[in-house]
C-alpha positions in Angstrom: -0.8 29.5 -6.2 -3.6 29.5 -8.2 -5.6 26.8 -8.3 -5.1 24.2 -11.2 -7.2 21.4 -13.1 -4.7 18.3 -13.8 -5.3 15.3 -15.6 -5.3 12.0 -13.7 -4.6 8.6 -15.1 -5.5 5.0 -13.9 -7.1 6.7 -11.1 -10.4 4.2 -11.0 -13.6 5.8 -8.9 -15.6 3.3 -6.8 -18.7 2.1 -8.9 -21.7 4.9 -9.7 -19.6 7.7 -8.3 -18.7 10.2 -11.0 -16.8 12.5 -8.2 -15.3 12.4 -4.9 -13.3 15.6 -3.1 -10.1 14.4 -0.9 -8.7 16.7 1.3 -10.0 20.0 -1.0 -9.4 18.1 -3.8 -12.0 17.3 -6.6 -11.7 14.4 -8.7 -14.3 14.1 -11.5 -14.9 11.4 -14.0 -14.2 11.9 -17.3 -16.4 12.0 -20.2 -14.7 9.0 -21.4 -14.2 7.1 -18.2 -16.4 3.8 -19.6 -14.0 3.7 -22.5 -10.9 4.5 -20.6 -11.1 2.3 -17.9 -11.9 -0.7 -20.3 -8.2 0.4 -21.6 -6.6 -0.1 -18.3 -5.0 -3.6 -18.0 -6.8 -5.9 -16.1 -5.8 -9.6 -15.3 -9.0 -11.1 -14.5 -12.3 -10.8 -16.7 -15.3 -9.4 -13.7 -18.0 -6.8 -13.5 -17.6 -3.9 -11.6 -20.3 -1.2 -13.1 -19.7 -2.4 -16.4 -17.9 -5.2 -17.8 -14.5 -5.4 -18.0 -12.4 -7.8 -20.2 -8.8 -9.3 -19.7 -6.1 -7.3 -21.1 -2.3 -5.9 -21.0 -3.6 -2.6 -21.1 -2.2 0.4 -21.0 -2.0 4.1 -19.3 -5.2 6.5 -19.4 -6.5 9.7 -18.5 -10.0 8.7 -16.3 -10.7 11.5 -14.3 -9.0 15.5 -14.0 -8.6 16.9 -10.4 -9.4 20.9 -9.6 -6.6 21.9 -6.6 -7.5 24.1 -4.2 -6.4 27.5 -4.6 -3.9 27.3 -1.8 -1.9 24.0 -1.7 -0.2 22.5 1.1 3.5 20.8 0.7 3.3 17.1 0.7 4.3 15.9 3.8 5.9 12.1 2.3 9.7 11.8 1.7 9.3 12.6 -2.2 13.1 14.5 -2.0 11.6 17.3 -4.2 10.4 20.1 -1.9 7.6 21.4 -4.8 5.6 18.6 -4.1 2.3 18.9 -2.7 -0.6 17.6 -0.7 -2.2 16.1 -4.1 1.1 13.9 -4.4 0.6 12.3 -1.0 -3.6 11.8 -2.2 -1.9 10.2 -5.1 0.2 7.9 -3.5 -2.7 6.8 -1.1 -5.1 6.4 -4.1 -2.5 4.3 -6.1 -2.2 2.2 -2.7 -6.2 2.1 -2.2 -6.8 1.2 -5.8 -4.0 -1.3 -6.8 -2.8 1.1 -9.7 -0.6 4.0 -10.0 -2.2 6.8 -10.1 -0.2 10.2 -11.2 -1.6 13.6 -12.2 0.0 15.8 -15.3 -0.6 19.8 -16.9 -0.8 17.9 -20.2 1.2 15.4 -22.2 2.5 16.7 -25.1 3.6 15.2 -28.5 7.2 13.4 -27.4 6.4 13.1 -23.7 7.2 9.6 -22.7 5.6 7.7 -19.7 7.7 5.6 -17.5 4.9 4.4 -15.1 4.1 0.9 -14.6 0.7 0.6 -16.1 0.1 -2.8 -14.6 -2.0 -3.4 -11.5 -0.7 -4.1 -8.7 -0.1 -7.8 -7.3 0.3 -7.0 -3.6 -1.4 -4.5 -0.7 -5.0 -4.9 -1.6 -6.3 -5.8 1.7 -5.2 -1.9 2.1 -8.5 -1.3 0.3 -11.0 -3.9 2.1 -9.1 -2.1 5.1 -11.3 1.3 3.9 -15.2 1.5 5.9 -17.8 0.9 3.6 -20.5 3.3 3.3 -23.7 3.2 0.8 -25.7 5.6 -0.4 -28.9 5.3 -2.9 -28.0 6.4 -6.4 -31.6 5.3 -7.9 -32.8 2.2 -6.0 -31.6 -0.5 -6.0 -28.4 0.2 -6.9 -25.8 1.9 -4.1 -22.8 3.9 -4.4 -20.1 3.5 -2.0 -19.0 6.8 0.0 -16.9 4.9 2.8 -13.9 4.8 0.0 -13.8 8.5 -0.4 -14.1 9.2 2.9 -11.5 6.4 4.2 -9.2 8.1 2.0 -9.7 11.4 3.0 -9.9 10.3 6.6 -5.8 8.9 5.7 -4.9 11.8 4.5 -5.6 13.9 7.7 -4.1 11.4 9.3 -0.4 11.6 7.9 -0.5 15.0 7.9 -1.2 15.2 12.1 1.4 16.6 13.9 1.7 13.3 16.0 1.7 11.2 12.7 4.7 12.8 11.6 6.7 13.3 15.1 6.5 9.4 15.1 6.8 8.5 11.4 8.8 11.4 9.9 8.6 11.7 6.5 6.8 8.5 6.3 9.3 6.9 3.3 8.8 3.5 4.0 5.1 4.1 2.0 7.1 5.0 -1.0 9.2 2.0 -0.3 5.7 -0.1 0.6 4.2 1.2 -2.9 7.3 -0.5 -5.1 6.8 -3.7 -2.7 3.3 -4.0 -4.1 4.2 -3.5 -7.8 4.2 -6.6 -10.1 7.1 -8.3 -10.2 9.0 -11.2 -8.7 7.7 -12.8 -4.7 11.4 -11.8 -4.0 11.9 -8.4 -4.4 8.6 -7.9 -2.8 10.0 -10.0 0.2 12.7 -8.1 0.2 11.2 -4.8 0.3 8.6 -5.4 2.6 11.9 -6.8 5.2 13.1 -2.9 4.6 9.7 -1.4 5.8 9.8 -3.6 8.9 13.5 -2.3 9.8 12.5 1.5 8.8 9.7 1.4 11.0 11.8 -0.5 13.6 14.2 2.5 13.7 11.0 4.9 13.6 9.4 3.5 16.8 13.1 3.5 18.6 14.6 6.6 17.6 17.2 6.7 20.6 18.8 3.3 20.3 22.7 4.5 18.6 23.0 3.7 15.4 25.5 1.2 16.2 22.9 -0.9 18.3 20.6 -0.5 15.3 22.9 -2.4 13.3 23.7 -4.8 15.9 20.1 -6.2 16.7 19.2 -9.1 15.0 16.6 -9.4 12.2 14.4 -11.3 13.6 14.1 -9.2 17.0 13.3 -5.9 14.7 10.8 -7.0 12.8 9.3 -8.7 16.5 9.5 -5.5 17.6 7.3 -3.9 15.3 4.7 -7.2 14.9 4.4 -6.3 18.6 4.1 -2.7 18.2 0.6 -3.3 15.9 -0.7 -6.3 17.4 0.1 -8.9 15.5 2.0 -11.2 18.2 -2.0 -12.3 19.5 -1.3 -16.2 20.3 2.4 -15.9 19.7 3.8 -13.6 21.9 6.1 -16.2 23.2 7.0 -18.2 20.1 7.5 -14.6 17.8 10.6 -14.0 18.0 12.4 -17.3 17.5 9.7 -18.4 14.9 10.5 -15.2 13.0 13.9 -17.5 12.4 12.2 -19.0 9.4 11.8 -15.5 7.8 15.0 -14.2 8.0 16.3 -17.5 6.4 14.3 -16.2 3.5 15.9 -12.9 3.9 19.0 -14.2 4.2 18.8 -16.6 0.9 17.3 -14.1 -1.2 20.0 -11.9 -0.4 22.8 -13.4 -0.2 21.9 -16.3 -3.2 19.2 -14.8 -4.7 16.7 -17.4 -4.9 14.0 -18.8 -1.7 15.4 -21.5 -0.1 13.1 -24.2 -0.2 9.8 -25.2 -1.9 7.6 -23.9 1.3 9.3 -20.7 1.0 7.3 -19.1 -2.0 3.6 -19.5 0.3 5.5 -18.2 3.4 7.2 -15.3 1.6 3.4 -14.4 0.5 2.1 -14.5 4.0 5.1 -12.5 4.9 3.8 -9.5 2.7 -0.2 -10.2 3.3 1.2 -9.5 7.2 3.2 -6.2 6.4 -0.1 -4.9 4.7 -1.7 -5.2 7.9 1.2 -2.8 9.6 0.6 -0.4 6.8 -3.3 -0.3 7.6 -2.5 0.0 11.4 0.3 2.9 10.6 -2.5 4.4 8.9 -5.3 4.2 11.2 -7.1 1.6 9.7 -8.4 -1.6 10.9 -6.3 -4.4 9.2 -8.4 -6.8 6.5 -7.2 -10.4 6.7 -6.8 -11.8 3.5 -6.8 -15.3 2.0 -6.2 -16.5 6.4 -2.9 -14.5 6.0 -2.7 -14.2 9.5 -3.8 -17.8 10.6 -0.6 -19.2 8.1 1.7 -16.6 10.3 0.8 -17.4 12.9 1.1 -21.8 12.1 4.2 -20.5 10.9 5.7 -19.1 13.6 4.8 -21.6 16.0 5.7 -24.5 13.3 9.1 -23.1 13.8 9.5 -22.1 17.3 8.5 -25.7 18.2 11.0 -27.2 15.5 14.3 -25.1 17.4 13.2 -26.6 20.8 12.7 -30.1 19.3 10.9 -33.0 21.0 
């Protein structure tokens, strides 16, 4: 195949780098990248290089990306077997930089987007998760290398022979990326409970698929808490204080709505903990965001001391 310069939209480059090259990749700036990034939508008014205002916003071409001349297949569960490498880079960039990043030949007169332009609401930690890196651009000011290089460092990762004995096809990222989207607590909930089970049958590929079905919520997703470390002070409590989060499961589901008023903050927790699993599935070192793991854990223990009362 020869290679090929795409178009890349939403795709937002840390601040005073104008390129970055991921796994033979090159992205580059565009031209326009001041003005096209201040048409991306943005929730909050801040500074980051330049100004940026509140906005709904909208789709945009911000940087183009040369291919090398010989791509690889992607290695994620896309179900389309001309995907490539640059589709799994995409996926990690749209999970690194809260936006959904996709790459296109052109767009011609007619062609309809169906993206999301929004930013995400959920799985930045993923991106304090990255190393940081500086390096002079003209003193003072400092350019950050450490995201580039996290990223690229990722994708080598998922594409190990080890990675993929152990995580397949890796779906549950695809499933992780629609869990961070904006849009209702619940359906993030809910999708982040799916990643836990997925990975549950990942890390215990012999158990009949019959057992699968018969093991209890709660000691699947303590499987897997166990599995990346995040049973530290609550080994003993986990399982029976993961009760309270499969009462949110099980409301959600089977009413459709949380089932108390402490349910929205502990759903929220919920999902700032499954962003840590991602980062350790991916090799990184998980960020702890807004004490999300200090809340799980008063959670869990809140609960376990509850069922063995006084």
């Amino acid at each position: 195949m020869a290679a090929r310069t795409l178009q890349v939209f939403n795709l937002e480059f840390p601040s005073y780098r104008d390129e970055m090259e991921v796994c033979g990749y090159r992205f580059v700036r565009v031209p326009e990248y001041r003005e096209r990034t201040q048409q991306l939508a943005e929730t909050v008014a801040g500074f980051r290089e330049f100004a940026r205002q509140a906005t709904t916003g909208s789709h945009a071409i911000t940087a183009t990306v040369a291919t090398p001349e010989s791509e690889l297949p992607g290695v994620l569960a896309w179900g389309d077997p001309g995907m490539t490498a640059l589709d799994d880079i995409l996926l990690l960039l749209s999970l690194f930089t809260s936006r959904h990043c996709f790459a296109v030949d052109r767009l011609d007169a007619g062609d309809v987007v169906v993206a999301d332009p929004r930013q995400y609401v959920h799985g930045r930690s993923l991106k304090l998760s990255l190393p940081q890196e500086f390096v002079v651009v003209d003193d003072p000011i400092r350019a950050n290398i450490g995201f580039e290089k996290g990223v690229a460092s990722v994708c080598g990762v998922i594409r190990t022979q080890e990675w993929r004995d152990k995580y397949r096809r890796g779906s549950f990222l695809l499933l992780f990326r629609e869990a961070c989207k904006r849009q209702a607590l619940e359906a993030s909930f809910v999708l982040c409970w799916a990643v836990l089970e997925h990975l549950f049958r990942l890390l215990n590929p012999s158990i009949p698929e019959r057992a699968v079905w018969n093991t209890s919520g709660a000691r699947k997703v303590a499987v897997v808490f166990r599995e990346y470390g995040l049973d530290v002070r609550i080994r003993e409590q986990l399982e029976s204080g993961l009760r309270r989060f499969v009462r949110i499961r099980n409301s959600l589901i089977h009413e459709g709505v949380f089932p108390d008023d402490k349910a929205t903050a502990h759903a929220l927790t919920f999902v700032r903990v499954v962003e840590q699993v991602i980062a350790r599935v991916l090799s990184l070192p998980p960020a702890d965001i807004a004490g999300a793991t200090d809340d799980f854990h008063a959670t869990i223990i809140s609960e376990a001391e509850g069922e063995r009362g006084p």
